[in-house]
VEXKOLFI-189413 format. One record per residue (C-alpha): x, y negated, z negated; residue in three letters. Coordinates in Angstrom, 1 decimal, m for minus. Layout:
<recs>
+--------+--------+--------+-----+
|   east |  north |     up |  aa |
+--------+--------+--------+-----+
|      X |      Y |      Z | Ala |
...
+--------+--------+--------+-----+
</recs>
This chain:
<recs>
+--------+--------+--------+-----+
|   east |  north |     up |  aa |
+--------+--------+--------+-----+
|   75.5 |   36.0 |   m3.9 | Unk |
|   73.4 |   33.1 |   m4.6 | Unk |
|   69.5 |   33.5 |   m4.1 | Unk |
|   67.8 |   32.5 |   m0.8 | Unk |
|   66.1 |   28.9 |   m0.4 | Unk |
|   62.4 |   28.8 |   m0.8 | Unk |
|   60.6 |   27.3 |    1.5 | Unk |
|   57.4 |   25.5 |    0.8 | Unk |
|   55.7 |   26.5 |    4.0 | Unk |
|   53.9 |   29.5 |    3.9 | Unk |
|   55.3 |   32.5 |    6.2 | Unk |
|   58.5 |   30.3 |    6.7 | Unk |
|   61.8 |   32.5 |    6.9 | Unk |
|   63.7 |   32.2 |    4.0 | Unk |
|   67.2 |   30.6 |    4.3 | Unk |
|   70.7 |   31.5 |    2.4 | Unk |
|   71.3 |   28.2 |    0.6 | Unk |
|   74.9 |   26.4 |    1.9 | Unk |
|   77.4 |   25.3 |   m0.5 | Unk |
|   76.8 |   21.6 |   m0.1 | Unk |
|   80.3 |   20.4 |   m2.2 | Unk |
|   82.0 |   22.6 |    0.3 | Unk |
|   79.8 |   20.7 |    3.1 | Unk |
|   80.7 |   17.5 |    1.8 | Unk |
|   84.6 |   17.7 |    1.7 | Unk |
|   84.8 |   19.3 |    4.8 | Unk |
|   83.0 |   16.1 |    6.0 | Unk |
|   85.4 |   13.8 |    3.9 | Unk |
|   88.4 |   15.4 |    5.9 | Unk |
|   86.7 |   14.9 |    9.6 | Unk |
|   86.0 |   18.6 |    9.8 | Unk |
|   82.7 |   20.7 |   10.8 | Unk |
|   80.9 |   21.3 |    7.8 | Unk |
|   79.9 |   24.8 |    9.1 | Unk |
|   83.3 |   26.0 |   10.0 | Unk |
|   85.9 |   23.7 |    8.0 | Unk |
|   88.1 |   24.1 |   11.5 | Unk |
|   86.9 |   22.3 |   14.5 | Unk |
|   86.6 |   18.4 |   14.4 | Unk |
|   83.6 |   16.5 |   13.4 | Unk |
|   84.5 |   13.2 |   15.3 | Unk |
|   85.2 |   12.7 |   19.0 | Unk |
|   85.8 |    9.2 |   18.9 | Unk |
|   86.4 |    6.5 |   15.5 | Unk |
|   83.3 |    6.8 |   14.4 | Unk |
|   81.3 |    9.4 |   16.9 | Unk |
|   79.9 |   12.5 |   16.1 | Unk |
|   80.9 |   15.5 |   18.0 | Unk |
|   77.9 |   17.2 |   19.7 | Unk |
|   79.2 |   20.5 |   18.8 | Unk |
|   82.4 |   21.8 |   17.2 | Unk |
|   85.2 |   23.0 |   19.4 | Unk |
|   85.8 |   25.7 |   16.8 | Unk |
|   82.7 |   27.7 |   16.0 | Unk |
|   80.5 |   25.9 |   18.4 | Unk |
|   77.6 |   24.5 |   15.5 | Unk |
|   75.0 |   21.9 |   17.4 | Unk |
|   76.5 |   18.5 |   15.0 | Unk |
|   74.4 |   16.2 |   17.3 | Unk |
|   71.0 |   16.4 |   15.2 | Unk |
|   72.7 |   14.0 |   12.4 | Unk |
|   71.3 |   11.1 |   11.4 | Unk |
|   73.5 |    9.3 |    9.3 | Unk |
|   72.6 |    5.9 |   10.9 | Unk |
|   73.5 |    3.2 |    8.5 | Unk |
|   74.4 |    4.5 |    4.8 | Unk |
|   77.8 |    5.5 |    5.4 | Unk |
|   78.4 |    1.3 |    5.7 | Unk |
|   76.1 |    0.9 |    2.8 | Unk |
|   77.9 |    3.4 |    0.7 | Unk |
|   81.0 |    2.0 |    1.7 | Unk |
|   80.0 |   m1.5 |    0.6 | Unk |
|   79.3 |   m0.3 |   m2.7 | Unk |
|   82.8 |    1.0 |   m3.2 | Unk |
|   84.5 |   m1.5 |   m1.4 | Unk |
|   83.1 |   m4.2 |   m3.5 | Unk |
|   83.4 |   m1.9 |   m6.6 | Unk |
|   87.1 |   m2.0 |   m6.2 | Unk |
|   87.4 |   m6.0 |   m4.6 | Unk |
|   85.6 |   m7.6 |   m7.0 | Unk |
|   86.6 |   m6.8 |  m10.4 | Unk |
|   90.2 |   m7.3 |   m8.7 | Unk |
|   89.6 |  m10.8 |   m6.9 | Unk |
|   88.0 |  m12.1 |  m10.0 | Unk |
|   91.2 |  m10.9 |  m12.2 | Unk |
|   93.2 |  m12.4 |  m10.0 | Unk |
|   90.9 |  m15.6 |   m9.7 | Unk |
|   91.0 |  m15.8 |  m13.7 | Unk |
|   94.3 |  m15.1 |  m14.2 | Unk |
|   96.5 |  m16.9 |  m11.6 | Unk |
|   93.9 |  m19.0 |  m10.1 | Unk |
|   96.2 |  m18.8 |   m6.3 | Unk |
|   95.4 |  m21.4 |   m3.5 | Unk |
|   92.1 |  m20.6 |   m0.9 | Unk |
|   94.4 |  m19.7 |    1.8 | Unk |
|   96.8 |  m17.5 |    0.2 | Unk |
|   93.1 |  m15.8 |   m1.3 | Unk |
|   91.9 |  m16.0 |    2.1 | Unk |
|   95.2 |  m14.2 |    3.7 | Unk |
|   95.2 |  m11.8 |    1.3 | Unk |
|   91.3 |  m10.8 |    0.5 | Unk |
|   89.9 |  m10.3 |    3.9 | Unk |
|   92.4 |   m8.3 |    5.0 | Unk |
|   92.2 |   m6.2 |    2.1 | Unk |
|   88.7 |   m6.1 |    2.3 | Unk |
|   88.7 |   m5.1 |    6.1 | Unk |
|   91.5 |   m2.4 |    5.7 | Unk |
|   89.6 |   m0.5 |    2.5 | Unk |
|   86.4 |   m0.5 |    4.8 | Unk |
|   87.8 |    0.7 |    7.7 | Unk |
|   89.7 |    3.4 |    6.0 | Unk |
|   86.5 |    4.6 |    3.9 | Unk |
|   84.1 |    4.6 |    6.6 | Unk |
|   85.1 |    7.5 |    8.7 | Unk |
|   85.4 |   10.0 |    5.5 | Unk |
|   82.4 |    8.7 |    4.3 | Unk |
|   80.5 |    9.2 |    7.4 | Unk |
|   81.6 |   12.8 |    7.6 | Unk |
|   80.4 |   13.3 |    4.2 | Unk |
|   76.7 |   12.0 |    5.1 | Unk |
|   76.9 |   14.4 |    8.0 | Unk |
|   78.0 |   17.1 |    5.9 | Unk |
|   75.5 |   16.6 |    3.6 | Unk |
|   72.8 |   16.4 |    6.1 | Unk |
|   74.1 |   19.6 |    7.1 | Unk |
|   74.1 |   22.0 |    3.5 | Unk |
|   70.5 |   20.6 |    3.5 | Unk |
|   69.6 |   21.3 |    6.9 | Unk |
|   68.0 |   18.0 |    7.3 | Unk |
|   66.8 |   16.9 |   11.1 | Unk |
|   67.4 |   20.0 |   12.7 | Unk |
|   70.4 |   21.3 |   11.3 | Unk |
|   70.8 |   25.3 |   10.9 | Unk |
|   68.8 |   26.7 |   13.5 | Unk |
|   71.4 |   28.5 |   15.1 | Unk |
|   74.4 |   29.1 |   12.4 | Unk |
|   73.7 |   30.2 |    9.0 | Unk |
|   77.0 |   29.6 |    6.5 | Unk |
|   79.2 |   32.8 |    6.1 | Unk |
|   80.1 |   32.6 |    2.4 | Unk |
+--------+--------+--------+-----+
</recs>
């Protein structure tokens, strides 16, 4: 059993720590990071308020703009070393670059940014940041 979480405020109840790789893939795969069984997106790219499975309050997340940030890094991570290969290599007309780069671009950020998301929210939620945990505590 792994120890309790200290808090840092005297007299504070002491909370069971939550397994926060656990957290984060349940995230990854659109799933509540309490329960691993409900969904954790109502819509594209809204948060549930709570999950249909186990009920756990999801709408104190904050995730507000590094999912896209995080998902810029990767995207351009993966576009750039490969554009400029490309570029260097076979030197292709702008519009065939252009036909073939954006949509690339667009279809690897649309793709990451609904995992990615989950996995901020999941991580919010193994470290019971802005309000997370009051009600559930994790069962493992």
């Amino acid at each position: 059993m792994p120890p309790a979480q200290t808090s840092w405020i005297s007299g504070a109840e002491e909370l069971p720590r939550r397994n926060v790789w656990r957290a984060i893939a349940r995230g990854l795969r659109g799933r509540c990071p309490h329960c691993g069984k409900g969904k954790l997106f109502s819509g594209f790219l809204k948060v549930a308020a709570n999950c249909s499975a186990c009920g756990e309050d999801l709408s104190h997340h904050r995730a507000d703009d590094l999912p896209a940030y995080l998902v810029i890094v990767v995207v351009g991570h993966i576009m750039v070393p490969l554009v400029l290969w490309i570029e260097t290599d076979y030197a292709p007309p702008v519009p065939v670059q252009l036909a073939v780069y954006l949509p690339l671009t667009l279809a690897f950020a649309l793709v990451l940014l609904q995992p990615v998301k989950g996995a901020v929210v999941g991580l919010q939620w193994a470290f019971r940041m802005h309000g997370f945990g009051v009600a559930h505590d994790d069962p493992a």
